[in-house]
VODO-279535 format. One record per residue (C-alpha): x, y, z. Coordinates in steps of 0.2 Angstrom, whole numbers, padded with zeros to 4 digits, always signed. Example, Ala and Ser with C-alpha at 12.3 -4.5 7.8 and 13.67 -1.06 7.14 Angstrom:
BEGIN
+0062-0022+0039;+0068-0005+0036;
// end
This chain:
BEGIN
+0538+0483+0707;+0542+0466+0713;+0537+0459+0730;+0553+0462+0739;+0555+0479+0733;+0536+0483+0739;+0540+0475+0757;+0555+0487+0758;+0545+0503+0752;+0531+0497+0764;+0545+0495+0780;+0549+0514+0772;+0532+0521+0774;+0534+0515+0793;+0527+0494+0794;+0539+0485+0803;+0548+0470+0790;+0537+0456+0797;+0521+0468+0796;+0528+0474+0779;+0529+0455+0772;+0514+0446+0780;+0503+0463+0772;+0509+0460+0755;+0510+0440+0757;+0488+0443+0760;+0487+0453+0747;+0492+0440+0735;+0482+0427+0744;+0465+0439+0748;+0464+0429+0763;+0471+0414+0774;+0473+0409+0790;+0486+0415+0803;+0499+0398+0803;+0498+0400+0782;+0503+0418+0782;+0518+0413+0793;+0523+0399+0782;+0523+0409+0766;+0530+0423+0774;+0545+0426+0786;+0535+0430+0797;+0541+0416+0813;+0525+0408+0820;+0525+0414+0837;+0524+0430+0832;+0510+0431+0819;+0496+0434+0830;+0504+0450+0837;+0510+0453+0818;+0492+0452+0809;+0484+0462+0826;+0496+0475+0824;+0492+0476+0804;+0473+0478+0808;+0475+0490+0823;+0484+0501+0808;+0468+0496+0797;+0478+0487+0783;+0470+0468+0787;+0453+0464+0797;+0454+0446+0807;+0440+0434+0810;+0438+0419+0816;+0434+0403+0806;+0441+0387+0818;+0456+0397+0818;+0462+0415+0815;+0460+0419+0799;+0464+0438+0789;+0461+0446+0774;+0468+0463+0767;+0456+0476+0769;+0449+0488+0756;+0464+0497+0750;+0457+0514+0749;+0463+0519+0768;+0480+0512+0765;+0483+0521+0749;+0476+0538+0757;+0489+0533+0771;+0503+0530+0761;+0498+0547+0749;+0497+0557+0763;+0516+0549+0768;+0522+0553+0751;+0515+0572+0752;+0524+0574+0766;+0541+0565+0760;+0541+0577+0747;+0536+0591+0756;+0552+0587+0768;+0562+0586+0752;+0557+0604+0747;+0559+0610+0764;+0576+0601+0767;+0582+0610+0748;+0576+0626+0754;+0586+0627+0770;+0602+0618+0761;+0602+0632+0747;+0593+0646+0757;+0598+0648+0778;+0586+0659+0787;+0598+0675+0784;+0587+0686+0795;+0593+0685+0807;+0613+0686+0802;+0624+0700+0797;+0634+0689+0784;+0628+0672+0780;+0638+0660+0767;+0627+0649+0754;+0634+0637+0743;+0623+0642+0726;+0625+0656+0714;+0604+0655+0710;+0604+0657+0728;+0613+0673+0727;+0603+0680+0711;+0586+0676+0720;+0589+0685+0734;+0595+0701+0724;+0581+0701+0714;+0568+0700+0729;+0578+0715+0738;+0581+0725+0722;+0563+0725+0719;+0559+0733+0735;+0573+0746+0735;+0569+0764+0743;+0584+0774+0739;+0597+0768+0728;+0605+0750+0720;+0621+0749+0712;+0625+0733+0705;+0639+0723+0692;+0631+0709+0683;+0633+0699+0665;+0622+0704+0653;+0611+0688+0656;+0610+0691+0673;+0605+0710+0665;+0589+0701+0658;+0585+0690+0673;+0585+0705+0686;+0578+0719+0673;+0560+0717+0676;+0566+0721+0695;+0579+0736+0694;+0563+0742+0680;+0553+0742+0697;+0566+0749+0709;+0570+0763+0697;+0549+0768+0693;+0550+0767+0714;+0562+0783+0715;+0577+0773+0716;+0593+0777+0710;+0600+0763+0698;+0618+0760+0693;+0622+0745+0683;+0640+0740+0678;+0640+0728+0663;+0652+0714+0660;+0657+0698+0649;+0654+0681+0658;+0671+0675+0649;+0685+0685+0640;+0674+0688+0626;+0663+0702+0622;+0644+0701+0626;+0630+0711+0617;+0624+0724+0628;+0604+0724+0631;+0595+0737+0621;+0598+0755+0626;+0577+0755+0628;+0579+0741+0641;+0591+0751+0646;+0582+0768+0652;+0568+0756+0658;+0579+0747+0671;+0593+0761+0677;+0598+0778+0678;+0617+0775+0670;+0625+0761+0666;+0642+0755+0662;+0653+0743+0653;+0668+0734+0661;+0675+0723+0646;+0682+0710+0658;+0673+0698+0669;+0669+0702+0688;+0660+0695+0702;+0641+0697+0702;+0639+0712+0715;+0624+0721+0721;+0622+0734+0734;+0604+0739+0738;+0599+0754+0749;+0616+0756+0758;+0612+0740+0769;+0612+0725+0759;+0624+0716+0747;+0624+0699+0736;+0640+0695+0728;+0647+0681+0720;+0661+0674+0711;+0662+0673+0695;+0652+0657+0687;+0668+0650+0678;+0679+0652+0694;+0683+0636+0706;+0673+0638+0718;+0653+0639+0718;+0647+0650+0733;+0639+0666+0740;+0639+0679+0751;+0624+0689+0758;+0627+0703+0770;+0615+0712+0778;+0625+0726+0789;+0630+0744+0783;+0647+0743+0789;+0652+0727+0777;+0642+0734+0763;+0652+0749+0763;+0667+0739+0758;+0661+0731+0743;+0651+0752+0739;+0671+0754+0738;+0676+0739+0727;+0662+0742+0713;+0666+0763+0715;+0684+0760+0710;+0683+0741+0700;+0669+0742+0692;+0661+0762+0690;+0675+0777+0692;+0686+0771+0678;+0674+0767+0663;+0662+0778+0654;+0643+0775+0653;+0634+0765+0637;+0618+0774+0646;+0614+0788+0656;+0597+0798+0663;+0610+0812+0667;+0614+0828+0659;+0626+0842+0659;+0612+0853+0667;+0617+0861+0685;+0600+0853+0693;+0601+0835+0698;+0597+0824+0712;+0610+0812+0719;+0611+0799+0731;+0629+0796+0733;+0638+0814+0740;+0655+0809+0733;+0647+0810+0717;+0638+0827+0721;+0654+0834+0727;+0662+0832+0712;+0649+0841+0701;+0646+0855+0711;+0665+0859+0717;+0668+0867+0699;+0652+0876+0701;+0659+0886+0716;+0675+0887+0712;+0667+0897+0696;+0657+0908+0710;+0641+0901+0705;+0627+0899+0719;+0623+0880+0723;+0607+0877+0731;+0603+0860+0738;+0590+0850+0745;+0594+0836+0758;+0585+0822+0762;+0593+0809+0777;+0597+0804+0796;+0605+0817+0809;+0617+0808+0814;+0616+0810+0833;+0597+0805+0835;+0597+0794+0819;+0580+0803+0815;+0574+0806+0798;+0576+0823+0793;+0576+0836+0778;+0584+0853+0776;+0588+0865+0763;+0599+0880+0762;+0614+0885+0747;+0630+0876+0749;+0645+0887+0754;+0660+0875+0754;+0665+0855+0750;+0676+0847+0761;+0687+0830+0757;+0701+0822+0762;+0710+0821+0743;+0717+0836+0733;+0708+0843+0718;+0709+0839+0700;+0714+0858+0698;+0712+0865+0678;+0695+0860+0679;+0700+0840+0680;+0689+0829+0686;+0694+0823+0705;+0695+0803+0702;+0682+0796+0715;+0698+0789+0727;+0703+0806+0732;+0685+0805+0743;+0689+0789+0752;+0691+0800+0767;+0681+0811+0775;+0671+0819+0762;+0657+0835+0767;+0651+0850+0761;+0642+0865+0772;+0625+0871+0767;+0617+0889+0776;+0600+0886+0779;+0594+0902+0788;+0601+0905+0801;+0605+0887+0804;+0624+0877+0796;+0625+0862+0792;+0639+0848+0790;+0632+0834+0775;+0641+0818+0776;+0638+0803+0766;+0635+0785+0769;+0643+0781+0787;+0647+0798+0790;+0647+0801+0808;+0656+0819+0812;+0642+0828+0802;+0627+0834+0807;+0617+0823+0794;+0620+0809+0785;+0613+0812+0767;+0603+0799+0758;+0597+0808+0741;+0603+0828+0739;+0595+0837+0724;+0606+0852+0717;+0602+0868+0707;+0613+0880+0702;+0603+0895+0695;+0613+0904+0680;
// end
């Protein structure tokens, strides 16, 4: 580093220029009297004195007198601890300033906007990991491996995990290993075309991001029921309803617990229209008190908006975009189960467990 480019960093770490260039012009002297350092600096002669007393007040020189004033540098070990210290916080400010320009507090918002797709993945895998109920997310199979040890966690929690698999570009990706697989979800699927990066997490949160080849680089994070609902619809019917699973936890057996009641309600409307008994198990909110309640009882009847798939069909998942229900006699007690938002019910279901006895 050359003289002038040391004075600059020293007027950086806060000297003024004339303090910046006298310090550096005693340091290659050692030591000299006031009227020399002013005419081998740029220092203008009147203002010496004040210049070389405000170096020492900050402890860069020390003055004496010798028939004149005369200064010397002091022992570097206080300027360099200065000057350390300046740089630790300079970079800490960096850290801090990267942090907020990728990350903005998004506690405190319903929907917040940030410019980074690793911003996006970040923030899904911290809220994956600590999932209660259920996530349902539409990722590349390397995004797969970089969330896996996550969703491993969130489905060894109790979660319910639905993956969606798809390409990055138009051509076919290898699929993670069907071990990896059962580790980290509870079905999964393959969409053979790219897709955004979605996830949904516990019914409140969603990430979602363009896909990375697309022209814009950004992100949305939404923490409110109502928005999330929407993109629940968009990775229902874009990226689950219409493609068969390379994995699943399930099987063809009558008892099985679900978290999504549109998905219940098609497995157990065959089962009464066959006369069979359906026994459930409901854990979730009453909708009124928004209270955390359980109650249990035999199902007597599903309700929903769509028509039937008839002949035994399967009822695609769009024929439930309305109002979708199903009454359960506890007792003497009837209920009304709703799913996610439902408000006309008495409770708002968050995992249901079936039986069917034979």
């Amino acid at each position: 580093m050359n003289p002038d480019e040391l004075v600059a960093t020293l007027e950086e770490a806060g000297l003024s220029p004339y303090q910046a260039d006298a310090f550096v012009t005693l340091l290659e002297r050692g030591s000299a009297s006031a009227t020399d350092v002013a005419q081998a600096s740029s220092v203008p002669d009147p203002r010496i004195y004040d210049v070389l007393r405000g170096l020492e007040d900050r402890g860069y020189v020390e003055t004496y007198e010798q028939g004149s004033l005369q200064a010397r540098a002091c022992d570097p070990a206080e300027v360099l601890e200065d000057l350390r210290s300046r740089a630790t916080r300079l970079e800490s400010a960096a850290d801090e300033i990267e942090t907020r320009w990728t990350r903005p507090d998004i506690e405190d918002h319903a929907v917040s906007i940030v410019k980074r797709f690793d911003t996006v993945l970040a923030r899904a895998n911290e809220l994956v990991r600590s999932a209660e109920h259920q996530v349902q997310i539409g990722l590349t199979p390397a995004q797969f491996d970089a969330l896996a040890d996550s969703l491993e966690t969130a489905r060894e929690g109790g979660a319910d995990v639905k993956v969606c698999l798809f390409p990055e570009t138009a051509d076919e990706s290898p699929l993670p290993p069907t071990e990896r697989l059962a580790e980290a979800c509870t079905e999964a699927r393959y969409r053979r075309i790219p897709a955004p990066f979605v996830a949904l997490i516990d019914r409140t949160w969603t990430c979602f991001a363009p896909n990375r080849h697309s022209a814009n680089e950004y992100g949305v994070l939404v923490n409110d029921r109502t928005h999330a609902y929407v993109f629940y619809w968009y990775f229902s019917t874009c990226l689950w309803d219409v493609y068969d699973p390379v994995y699943s936890a399930r099987d063809d057996r009558p008892s099985a617990t679900y978290v999504d009641i549109r998905e219940c309600l098609r497995r157990i409307e065959p089962l009464l229209e066959d006369g069979r008994r359906v026994d459930a198990v409901v854990e979730g909110f009453e909708t009124d008190t928004g209270r955390e309640t359980t109650v249990s009882g035999t199902i007597t009847d599903v309700t929903y908006t769509g028509t039937s798939g008839g002949e035994g069909g399967s009822v695609p998942i769009t024929q439930f975009a309305g109002k979708a229900a199903f009454t359960l006699e506890s007792g003497n007690e009837t209920y009304s189960v709703g799913g996610w938002g439902a408000i006309l019910e008495d409770v708002e279901a968050v995992r249901i467990e079936i039986d069917s006895p034979a």
